[in-house]
N, C-alpha and C positions, 0 to 999 in steps of 0.2 A: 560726492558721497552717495546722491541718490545712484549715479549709475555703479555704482561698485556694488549695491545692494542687490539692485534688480540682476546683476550679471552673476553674481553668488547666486542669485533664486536660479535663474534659469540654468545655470551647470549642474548644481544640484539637482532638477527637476529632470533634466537630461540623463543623469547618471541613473536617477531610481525608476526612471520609464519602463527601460527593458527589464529590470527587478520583477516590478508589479505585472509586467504583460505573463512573462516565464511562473510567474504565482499562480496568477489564473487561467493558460494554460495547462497545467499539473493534474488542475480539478475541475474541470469542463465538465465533465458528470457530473458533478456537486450542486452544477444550479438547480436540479430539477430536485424537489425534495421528496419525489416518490422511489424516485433513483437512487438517491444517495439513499434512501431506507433499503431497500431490495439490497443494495453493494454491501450495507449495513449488516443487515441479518444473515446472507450467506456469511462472512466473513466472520460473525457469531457464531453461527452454528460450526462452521471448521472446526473455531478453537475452545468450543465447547465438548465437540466430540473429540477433539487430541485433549482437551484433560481429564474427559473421562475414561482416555484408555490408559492414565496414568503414563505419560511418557515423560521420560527423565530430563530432555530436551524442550520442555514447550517452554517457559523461558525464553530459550533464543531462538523461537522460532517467529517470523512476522509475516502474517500472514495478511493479504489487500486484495480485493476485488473492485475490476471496473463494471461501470456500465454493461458490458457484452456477457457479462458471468465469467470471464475471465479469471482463474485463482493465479495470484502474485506469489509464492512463497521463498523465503529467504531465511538465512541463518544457518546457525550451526546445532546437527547430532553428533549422538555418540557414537554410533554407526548406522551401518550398512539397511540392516533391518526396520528400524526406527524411524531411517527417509523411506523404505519404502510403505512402513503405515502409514507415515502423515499424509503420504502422497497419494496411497490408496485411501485414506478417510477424504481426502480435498475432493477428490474425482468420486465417489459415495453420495456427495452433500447434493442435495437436491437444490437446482439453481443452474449448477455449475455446468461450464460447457467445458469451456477447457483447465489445465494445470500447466501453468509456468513454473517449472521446478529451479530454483536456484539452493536448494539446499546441500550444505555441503556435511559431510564427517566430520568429525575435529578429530586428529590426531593427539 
């Protein structure tokens, strides 16, 4: 009984290993807490400035910054014009180095 117990622990612990490694890989920036604040406030400020130009899409739009000042941005507008504010306010925001556009239209 005792070994059927420990051999349940151990597959178990086996199986959520590469879970927990893949988790805190994701957020290797996140240890440092001056860091995560700076990823913090750009990331703020974006979508501060996209709801203050009133856009009809900010909603679905998700926006994430790493460590490097790197802008993440993802989701869906209404058009054409709409990605190119958000995308001109990302790259505007002071921080930022570069913009990773994955925002798409919605049809």
């Amino acid at each position: 009984m005792k070994h059927k117990l420990a051999t349940t622990c151990f597959v178990i612990g086996a199986a959520l290993t590469p879970i927990a490694v893949y988790a805190a890989d994701q957020d290797a920036d996140r240890a440092d807490p001056s860091t995560f604040v700076k990823d913090s406030a750009i990331t703020t400020k974006i979508k501060s400035k996209l709801a203050a130009e009133h856009l009809g899409s900010l909603a679905n739009i998700s926006v994430d910054t790493d460590k490097n000042g790197v802008v993440w941005m993802s989701g869906t507008v209404k058009d054409q014009a709409e990605l190119d504010q958000a995308v001109r306010i990302a790259q505007n925001t002071e921080g930022v180095k570069t913009v990773k556009n994955q925002l798409k239209v919605q049809k």
